[in-house]
N, CA, C and O atoms as a printed pandas DataFrame, in Angstrom:
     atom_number atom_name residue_name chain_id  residue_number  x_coord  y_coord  z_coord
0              1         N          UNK        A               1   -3.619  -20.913    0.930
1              2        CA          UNK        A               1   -2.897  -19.919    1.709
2              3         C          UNK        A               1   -1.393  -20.191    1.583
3              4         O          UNK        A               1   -1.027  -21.366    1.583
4              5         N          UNK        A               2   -0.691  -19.424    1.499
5              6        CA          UNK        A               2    0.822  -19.021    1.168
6              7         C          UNK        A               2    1.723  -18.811    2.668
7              8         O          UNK        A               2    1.138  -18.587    3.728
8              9         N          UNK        A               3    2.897  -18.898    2.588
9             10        CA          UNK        A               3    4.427  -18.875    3.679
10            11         C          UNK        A               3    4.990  -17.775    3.000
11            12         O          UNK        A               3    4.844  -17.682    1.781
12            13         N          UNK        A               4    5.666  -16.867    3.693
13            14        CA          UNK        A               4    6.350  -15.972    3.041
14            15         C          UNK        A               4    7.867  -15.713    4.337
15            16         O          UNK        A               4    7.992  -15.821    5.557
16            17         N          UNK        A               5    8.460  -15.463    3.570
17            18        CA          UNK        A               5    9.769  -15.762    4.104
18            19         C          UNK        A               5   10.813  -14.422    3.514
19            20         O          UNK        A               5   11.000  -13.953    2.391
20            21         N          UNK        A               6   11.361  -14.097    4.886
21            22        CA          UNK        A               6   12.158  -12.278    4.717
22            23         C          UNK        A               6   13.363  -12.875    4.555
23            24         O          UNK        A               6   13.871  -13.692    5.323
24            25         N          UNK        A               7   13.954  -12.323    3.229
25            26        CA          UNK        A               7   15.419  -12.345    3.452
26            27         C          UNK        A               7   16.319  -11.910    4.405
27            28         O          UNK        A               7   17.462  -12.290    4.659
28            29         N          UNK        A               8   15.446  -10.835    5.015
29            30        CA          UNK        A               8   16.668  -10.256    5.681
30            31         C          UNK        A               8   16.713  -10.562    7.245
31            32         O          UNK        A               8   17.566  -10.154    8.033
32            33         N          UNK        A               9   15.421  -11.506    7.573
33            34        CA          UNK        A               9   16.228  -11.790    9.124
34            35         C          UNK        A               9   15.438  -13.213    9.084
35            36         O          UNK        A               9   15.964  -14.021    9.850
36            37         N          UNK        A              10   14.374  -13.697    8.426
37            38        CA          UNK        A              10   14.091  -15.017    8.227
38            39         C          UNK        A              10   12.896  -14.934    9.069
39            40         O          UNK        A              10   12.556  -15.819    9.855
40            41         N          UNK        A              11   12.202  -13.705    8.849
41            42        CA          UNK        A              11   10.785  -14.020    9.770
42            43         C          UNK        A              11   10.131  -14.230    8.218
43            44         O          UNK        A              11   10.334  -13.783    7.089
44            45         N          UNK        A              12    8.841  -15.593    9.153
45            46        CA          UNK        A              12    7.972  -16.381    8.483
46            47         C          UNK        A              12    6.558  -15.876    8.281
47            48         O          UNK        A              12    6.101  -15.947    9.422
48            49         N          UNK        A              13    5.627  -15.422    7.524
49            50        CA          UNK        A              13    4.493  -15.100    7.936
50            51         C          UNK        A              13    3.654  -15.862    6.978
51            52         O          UNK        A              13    3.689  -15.758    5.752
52            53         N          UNK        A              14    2.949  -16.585    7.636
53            54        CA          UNK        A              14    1.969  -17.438    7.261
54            55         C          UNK        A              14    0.472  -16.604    7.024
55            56         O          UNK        A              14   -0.041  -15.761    7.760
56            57         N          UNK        A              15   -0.001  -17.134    5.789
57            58        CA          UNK        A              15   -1.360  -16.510    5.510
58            59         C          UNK        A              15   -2.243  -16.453    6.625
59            60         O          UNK        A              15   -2.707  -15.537    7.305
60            61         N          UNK        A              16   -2.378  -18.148    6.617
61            62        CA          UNK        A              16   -3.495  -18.550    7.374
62            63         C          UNK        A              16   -3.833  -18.317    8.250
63            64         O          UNK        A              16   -5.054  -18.328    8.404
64            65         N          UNK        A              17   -2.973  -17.969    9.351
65            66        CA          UNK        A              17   -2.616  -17.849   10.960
66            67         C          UNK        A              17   -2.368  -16.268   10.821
67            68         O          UNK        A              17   -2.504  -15.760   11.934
68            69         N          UNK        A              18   -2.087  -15.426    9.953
69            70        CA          UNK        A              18   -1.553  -14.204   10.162
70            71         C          UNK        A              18   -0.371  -14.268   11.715
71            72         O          UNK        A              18    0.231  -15.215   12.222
72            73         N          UNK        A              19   -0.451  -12.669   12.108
73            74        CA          UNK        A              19    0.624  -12.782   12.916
74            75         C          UNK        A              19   -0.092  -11.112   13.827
75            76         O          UNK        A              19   -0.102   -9.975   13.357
76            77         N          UNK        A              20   -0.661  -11.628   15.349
77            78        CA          UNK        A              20   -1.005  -11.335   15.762
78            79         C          UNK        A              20   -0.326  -10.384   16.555
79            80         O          UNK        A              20   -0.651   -9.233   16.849
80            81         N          UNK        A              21    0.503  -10.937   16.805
81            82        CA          UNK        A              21    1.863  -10.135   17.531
82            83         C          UNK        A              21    2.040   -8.524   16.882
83            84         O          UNK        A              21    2.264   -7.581   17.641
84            85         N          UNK        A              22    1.922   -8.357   15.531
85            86        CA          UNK        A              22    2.429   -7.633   14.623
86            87         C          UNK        A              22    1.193   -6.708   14.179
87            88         O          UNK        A              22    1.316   -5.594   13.670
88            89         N          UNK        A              23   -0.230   -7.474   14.508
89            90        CA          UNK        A              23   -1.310   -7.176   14.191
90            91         C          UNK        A              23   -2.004   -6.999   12.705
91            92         O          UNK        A              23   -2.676   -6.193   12.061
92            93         N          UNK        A              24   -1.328   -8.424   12.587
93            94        CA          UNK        A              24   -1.533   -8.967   11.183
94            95         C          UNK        A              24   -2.987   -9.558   11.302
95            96         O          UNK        A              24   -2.971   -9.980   12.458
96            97         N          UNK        A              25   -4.058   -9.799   10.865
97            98        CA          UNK        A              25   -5.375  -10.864   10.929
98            99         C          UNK        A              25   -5.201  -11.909   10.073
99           100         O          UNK        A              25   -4.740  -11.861    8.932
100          101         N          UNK        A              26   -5.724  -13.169   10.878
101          102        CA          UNK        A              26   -5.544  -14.107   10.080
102          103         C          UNK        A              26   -6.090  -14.293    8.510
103          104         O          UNK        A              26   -7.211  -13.786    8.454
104          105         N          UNK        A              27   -5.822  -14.661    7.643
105          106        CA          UNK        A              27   -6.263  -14.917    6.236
106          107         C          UNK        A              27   -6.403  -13.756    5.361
107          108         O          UNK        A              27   -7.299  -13.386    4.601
108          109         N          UNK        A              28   -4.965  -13.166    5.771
109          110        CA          UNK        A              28   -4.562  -11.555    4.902
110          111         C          UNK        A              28   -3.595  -12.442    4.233
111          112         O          UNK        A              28   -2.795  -13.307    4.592
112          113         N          UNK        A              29   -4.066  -11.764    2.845
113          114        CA          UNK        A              29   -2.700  -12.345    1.870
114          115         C          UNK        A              29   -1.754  -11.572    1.548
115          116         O          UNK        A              29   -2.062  -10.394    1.366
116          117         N          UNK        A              30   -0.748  -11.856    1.428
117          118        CA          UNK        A              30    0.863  -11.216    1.433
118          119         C          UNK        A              30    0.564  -10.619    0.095
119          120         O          UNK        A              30    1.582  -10.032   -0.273
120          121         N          UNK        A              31   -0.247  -10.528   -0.661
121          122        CA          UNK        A              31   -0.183   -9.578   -2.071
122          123         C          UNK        A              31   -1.402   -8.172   -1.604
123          124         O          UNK        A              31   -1.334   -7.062   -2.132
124          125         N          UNK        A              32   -2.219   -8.466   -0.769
125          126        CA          UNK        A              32   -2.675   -7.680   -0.051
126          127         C          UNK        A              32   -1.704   -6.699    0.552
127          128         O          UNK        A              32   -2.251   -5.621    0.320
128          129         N          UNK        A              33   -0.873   -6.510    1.025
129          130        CA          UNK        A              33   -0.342   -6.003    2.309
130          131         C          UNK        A              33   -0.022   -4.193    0.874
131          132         O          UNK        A              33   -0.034   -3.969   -0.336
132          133         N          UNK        A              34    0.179   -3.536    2.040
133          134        CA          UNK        A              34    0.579   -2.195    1.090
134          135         C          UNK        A              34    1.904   -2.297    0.234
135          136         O          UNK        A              34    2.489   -3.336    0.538
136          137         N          UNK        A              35    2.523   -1.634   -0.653
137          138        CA          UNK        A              35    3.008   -1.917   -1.417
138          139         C          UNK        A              35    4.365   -1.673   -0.440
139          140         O          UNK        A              35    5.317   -2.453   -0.409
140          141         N          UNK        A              36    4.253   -0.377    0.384
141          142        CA          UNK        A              36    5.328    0.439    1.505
142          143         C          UNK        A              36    5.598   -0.771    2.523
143          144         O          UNK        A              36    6.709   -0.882    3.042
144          145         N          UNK        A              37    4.628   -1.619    2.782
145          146        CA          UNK        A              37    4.880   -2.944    3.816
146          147         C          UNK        A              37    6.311   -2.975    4.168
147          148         O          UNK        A              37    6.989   -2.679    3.185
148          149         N          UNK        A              38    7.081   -3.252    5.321
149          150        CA          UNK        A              38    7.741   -3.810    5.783
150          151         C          UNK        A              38    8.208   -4.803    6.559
151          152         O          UNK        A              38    7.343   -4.965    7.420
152          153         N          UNK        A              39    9.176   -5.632    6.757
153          154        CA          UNK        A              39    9.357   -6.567    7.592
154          155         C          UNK        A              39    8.996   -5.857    9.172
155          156         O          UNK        A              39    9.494   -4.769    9.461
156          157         N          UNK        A              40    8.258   -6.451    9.959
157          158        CA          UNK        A              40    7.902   -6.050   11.058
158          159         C          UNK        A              40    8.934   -6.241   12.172
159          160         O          UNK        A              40    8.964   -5.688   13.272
160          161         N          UNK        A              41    9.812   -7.184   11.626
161          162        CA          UNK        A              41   11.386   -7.708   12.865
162          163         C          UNK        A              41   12.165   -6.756   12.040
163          164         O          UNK        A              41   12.424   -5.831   12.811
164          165         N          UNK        A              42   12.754   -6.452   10.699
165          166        CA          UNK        A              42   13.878   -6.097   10.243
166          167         C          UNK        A              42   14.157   -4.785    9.498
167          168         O          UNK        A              42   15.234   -4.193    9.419
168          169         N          UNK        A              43   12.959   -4.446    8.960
169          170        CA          UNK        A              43   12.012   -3.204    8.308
170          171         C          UNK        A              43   12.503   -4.026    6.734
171          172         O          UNK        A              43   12.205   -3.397    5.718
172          173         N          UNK        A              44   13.009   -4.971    6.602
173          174        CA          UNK        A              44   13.322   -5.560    4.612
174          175         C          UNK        A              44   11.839   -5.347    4.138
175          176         O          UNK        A              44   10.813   -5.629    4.756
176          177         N          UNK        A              45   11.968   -4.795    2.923
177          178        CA          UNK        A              45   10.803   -4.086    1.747
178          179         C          UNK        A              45   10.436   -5.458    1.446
179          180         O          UNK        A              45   11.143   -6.466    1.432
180          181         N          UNK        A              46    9.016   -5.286    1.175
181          182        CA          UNK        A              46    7.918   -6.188    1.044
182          183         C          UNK        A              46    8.123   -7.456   -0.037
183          184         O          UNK        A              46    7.597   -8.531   -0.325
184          185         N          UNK        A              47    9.348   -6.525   -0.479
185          186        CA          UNK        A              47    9.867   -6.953   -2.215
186          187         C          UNK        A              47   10.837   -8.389   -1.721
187          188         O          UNK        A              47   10.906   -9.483   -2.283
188          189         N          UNK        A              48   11.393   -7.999   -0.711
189          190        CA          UNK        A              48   12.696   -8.874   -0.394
190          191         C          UNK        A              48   12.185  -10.247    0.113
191          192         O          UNK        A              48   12.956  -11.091    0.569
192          193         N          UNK        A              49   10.789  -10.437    0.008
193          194        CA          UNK        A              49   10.144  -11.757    0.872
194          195         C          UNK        A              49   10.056  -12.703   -0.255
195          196         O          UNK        A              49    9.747  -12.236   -1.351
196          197         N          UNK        A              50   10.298  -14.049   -0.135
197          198        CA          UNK        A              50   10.346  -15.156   -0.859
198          199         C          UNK        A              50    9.130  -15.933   -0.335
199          200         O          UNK        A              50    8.797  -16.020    0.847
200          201         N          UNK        A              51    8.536  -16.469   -1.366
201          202        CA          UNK        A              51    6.756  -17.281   -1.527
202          203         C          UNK        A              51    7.782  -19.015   -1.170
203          204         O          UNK        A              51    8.645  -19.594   -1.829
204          205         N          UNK        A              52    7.314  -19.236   -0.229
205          206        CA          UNK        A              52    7.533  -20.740    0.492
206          207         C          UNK        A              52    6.988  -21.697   -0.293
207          208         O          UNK        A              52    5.759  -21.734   -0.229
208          209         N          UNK        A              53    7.521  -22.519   -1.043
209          210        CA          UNK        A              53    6.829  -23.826   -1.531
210          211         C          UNK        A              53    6.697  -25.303   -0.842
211          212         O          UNK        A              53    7.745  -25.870   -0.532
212          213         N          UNK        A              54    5.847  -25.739   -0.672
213          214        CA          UNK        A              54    5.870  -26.437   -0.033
214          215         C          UNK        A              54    5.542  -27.984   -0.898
215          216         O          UNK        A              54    5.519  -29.046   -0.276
């Protein structure tokens, strides 16, 4: 499972945990999401998110 990280305001969304708040389910993968996806804090395009290495 993958970290994904918005350029444009620095929200984090974790695979594993999804993001409930947002009504994300847990163990949705960020290549899943629609292509139209947006940042849910900032509206930054799905495009603008950076893959977290850890």
């Amino acid at each position: 499972m993958s970290k994904w990280y918005c350029l444009g305001c620095g929200f984090m969304y974790n695979e594993a945990v999804g993001d409930e708040k947002y009504g994300i389910p847990p163990n949705k993968k960020f290549k899943d999401f629609d292509p139209a996806w947006v940042c849910p804090r900032c509206g930054t395009p799905k495009e603008k998110f950076t893959e977290v290495v850890s």
